[in-house]
Structures are given as C-alpha cells and as structure tokens.
BAMIDREN-219529 format. One record per atom (N, C-alpha, C, O, CB): z, x negated, y negated. Coordinates in steps of 0.2 Angstrom, whole numbers, plus 5000, padded with zeros to 4 digits. Glycine has a CB too. Layout:
! BAMIDREN-219529
ZXY...
! end
This chain:
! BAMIDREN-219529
473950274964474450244960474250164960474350124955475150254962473950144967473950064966473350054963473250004959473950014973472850094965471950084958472350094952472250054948471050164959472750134951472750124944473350084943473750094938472750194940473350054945474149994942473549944942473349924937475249974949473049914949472649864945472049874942471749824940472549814949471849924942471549934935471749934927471349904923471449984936472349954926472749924918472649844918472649824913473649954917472649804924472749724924472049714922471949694916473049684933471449724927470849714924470649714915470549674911470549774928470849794916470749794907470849754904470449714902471149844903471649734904471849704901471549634899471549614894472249704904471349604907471249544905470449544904470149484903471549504909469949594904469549584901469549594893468949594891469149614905469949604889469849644884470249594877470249584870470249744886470649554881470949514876470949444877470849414883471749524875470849404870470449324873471049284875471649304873470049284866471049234878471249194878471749164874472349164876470949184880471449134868471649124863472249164858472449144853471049124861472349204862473049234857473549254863474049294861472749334852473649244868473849234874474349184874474249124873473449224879475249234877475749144876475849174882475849234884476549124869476149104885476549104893477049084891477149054886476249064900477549114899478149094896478449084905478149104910478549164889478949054906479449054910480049084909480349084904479649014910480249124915480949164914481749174920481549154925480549234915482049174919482549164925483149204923483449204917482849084926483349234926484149284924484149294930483849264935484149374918484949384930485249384934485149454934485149484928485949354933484949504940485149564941485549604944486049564946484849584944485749664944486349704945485949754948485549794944487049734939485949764955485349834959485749864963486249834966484649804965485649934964485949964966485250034970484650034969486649984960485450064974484950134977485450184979485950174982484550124983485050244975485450304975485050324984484450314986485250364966485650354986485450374995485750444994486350464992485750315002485250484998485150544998485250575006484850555010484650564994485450605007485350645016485350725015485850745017486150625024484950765013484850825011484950835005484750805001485050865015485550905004486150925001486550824997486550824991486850985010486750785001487250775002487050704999486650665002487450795006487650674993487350604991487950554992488550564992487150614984487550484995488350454996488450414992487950384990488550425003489150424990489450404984489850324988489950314994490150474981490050274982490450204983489950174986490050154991491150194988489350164983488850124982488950084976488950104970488350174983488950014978489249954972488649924970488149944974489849864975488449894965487949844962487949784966488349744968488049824954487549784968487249694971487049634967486449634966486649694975487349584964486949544960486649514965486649494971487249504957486149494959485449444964485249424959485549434953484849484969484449384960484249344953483349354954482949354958484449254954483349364947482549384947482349314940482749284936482349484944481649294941481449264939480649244940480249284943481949234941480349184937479549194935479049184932479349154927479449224936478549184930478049174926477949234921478049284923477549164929477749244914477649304911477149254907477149194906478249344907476549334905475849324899476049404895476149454896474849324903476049364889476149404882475649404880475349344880476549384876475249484878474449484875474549514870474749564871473849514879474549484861474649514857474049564856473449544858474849474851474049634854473449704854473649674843473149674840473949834859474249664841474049684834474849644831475249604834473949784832474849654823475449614821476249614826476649574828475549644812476149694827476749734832476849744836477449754837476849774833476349734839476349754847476049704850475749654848475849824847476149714858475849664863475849704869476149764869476249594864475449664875475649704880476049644885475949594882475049754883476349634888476849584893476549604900476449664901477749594893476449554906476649544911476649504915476449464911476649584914476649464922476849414924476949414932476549444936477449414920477449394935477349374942478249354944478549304945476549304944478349394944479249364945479549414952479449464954479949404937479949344954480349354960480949404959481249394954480549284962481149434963481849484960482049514967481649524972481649574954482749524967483049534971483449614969483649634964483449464971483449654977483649714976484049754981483849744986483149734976484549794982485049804986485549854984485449884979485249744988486049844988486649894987487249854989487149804992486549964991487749864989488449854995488749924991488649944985489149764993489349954999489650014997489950005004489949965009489150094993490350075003490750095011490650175011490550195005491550075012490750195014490850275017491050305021490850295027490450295019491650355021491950375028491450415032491250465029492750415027491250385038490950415042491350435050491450395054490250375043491650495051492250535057492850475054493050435058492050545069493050485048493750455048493750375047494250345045494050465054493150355048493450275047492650275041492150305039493350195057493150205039492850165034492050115034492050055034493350125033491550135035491150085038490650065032490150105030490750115044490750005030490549965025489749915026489649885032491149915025489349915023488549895024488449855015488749855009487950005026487949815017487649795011486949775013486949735017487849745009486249795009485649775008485449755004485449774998485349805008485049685006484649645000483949655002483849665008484849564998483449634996482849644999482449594994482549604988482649715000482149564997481749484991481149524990480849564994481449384996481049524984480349564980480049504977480349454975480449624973479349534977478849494970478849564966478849614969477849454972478849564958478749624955478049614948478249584943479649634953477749634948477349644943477249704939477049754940476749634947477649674933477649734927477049734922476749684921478449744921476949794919476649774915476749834908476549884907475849774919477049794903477549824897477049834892476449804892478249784894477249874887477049874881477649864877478149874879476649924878477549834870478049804868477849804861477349784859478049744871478349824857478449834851479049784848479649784850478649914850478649734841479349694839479249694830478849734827479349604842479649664829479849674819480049594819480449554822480749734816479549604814479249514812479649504807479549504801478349494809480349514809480749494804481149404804481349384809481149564804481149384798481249294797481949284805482449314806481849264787481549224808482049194813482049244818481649234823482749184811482549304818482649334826482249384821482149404815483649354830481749404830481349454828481649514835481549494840480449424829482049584834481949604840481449654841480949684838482649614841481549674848480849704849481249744855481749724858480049664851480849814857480849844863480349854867479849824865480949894862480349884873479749874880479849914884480349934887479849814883479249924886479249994890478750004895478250004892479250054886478650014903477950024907478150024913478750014916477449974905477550024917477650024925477849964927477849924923477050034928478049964933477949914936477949924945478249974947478349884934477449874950477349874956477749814958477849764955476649884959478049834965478449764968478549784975478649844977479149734965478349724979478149714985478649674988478749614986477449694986479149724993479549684999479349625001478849635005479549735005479549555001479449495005479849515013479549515019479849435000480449525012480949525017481549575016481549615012481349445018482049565019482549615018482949615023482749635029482449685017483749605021484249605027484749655026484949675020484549525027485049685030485349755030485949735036485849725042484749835032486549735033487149725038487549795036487649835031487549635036487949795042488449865044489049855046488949865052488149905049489449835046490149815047490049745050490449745056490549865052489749695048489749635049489349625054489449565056490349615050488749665056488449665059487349655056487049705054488749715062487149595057486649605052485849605055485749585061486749555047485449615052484749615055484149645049484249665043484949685061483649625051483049615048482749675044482549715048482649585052482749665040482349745037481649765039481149735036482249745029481549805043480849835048480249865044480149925044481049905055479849815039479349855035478949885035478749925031479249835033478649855043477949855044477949875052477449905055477449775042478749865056478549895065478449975065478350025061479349875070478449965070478650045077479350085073479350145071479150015087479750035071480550055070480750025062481250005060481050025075480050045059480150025052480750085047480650145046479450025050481150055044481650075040481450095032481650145030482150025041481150055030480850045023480150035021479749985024481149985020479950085017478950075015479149985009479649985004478350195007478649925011478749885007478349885000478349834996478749835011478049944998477849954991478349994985478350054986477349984992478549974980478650034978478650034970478849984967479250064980478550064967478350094961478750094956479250084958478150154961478850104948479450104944479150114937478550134935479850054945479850104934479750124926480450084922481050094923479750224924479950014918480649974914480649984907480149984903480649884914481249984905481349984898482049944898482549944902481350044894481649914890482149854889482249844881481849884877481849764893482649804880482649774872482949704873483249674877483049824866482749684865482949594866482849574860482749604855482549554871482749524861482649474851482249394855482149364861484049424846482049394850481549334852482049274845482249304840480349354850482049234845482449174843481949104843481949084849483049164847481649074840481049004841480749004846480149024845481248934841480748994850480448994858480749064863480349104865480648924863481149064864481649104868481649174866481649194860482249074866481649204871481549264873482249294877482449264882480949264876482649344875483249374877483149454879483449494876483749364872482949454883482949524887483549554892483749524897482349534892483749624888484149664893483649714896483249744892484949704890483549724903483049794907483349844912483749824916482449774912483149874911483349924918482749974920482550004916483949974917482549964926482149974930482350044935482850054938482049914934481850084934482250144938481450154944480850154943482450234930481750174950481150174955480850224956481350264956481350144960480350264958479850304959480050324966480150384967479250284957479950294969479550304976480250314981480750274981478950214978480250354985480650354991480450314997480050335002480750424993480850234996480750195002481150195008481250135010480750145000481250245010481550245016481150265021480750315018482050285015480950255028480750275032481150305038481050305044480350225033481650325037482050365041482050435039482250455034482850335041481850475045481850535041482450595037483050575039481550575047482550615035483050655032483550605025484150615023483550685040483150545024483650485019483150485014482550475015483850405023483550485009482950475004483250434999483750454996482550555000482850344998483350304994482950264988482550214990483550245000482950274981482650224978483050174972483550194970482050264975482650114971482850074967483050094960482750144957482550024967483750054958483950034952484249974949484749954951484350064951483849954945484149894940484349864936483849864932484149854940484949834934484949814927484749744929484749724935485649824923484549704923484549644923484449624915484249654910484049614929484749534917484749514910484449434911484549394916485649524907484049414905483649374906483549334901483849354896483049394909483149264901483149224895482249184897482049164902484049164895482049194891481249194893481049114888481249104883480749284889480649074890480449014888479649014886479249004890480648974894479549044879478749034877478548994873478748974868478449104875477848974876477448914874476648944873476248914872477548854881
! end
C-alpha cells in the first residue's frame, strides 16, 4: 500500500508540467471521531472531537474537467465519549497530530463565477504525537515503544464537494480510515472525519 501511494505521487509529478500547476493554501476545522470495537461488542457515546487541519495543496489540471489535487496538511484526529465500565462512568478523550497527504481526483463545471466540483481518493497520514487521557488522567500516545498502543500509519478514502469562487476554494470532506490502528490486542479502532475548509489559489 505505501509503494503504491508513492508511486501515484511519482507519476504524477513526472507526467504533468509545471506550467499548468496552481498552489494553493488551506485552513479549516475538523470533527474526528473512531469507531472502537472489542470483539462482538461496539462502544457506543463516542463524541466528535474538533480539531484543525490545515496546509499546502497542488492542483494538476489532466483536462478542461478534471484535475488531480494533493498537498501536505497538518490535521488533527481523536474522539471524546464515556462508557459504563462495572457501573461507573469513565470518561476518556484522544487527540492525535497528523501530517496527511491526499491525493484526489477531482471533477468540476466551468460554469460562469462559481464553479462547483467533487473529489475523491486515497489518502496516507502519519501520527506526529498523541495524547490520550482517562478520567482526568493523561499520557502520551506509545507509537513506536515496548507498550505501543497505536500503529502511527494509516491509510484512507476522501470524498468531498465544494465551489471554487475567484481564488477561493470551499471544501466539505469526509475521510473514512482503512487501517486498524490499535495495537492492543482484541480492540480494533479506525479514523473518521468531517471537516470543512476554505482554500486560497494562486
């Protein structure tokens, strides 16, 4: 999976010139949540976490319609919830700092002023850090020890839509995750996100 996620990048940029290439700047607000599994049994009052993703993006037009997008953005990932475990209430929240590298294809309608468009493709993102508290109790997320909790790779699939307006770019996405990053045996946990963004191209 990772030869072929930077393999499509290679292609990519060997195959389209320079010259029809726009960059752009990006900044919005995410809503991440992870579905957690322990066999049979799924735990429910798992809340959205806001957080903020943000970053660089390259638009490579393929034709009047189409393009393909991707970029280098910071994003933020997690959960808050509670769960009765023997009767009591015990309340936890995870965040976790990502760099995320998508790489969309993208379909738009050249139509006068607002053009909108849809978007759709992989994406890889890599754990920076990660902090996991439990009834007010907190501590480091273990990526890479002995008593690692979470694999810091993981895999996905976004789709989005939006309107482009003179410079500006308006994306809603949601990101659904592949990969089971849990390292605790019998837990099986992957990402979800919405997020909403406002894109700056030059």
């Amino acid at each position: 999976m990772k030869r072929f996620f930077v393999l499509i990048l290679v292609v990519l940029a060997v195959n389209m010139g320079i010259q029809a290439q726009r960059f752009g700047v990006v900044g919005g607000m995410t809503f991440s949540e992870m579905t957690l599994r322990s066999g049979d049994y799924s735990y429910h009052g798992l809340k959205s976490k806001v957080g903020f993703t943000g970053g660089v993006i390259l638009d490579m037009p393929i034709s009047k319609f189409a393009s393909v997008n991707t970029g280098l953005l910071y994003a933020n990932r997690g959960y808050s919830g509670k769960n009765d475990i023997l009767g009591d209430q015990i309340r936890g929240t995870l965040v976790t700092k990502n760099l995320e590298i998508p790489v969309n294809m993208s379909m738009k309608l050249r139509t006068p002023i607002i053009q909108p468009f849809v978007q759709a493709g992989p994406y890889m993102m890599i754990a920076l850090s990660g902090t996991k508290k439990l009834d007010g109790v907190s501590h480091d997320v273990d990526f890479t020890g002995s008593n690692r909790e979470m694999k810091r790779v993981d895999f996905g699939f976004n789709m989005g839509a939006g309107v482009e307006f003179l410079s500006f770019r308006f994306l809603v996405n949601y990101g659904l995750g592949f990969i089971n990053l849990s390292e605790i045996s019998g837990i099986k946990t992957r990402n979800r996100a919405l997020s909403g963004t406002i894109a700056w191209m030059f």
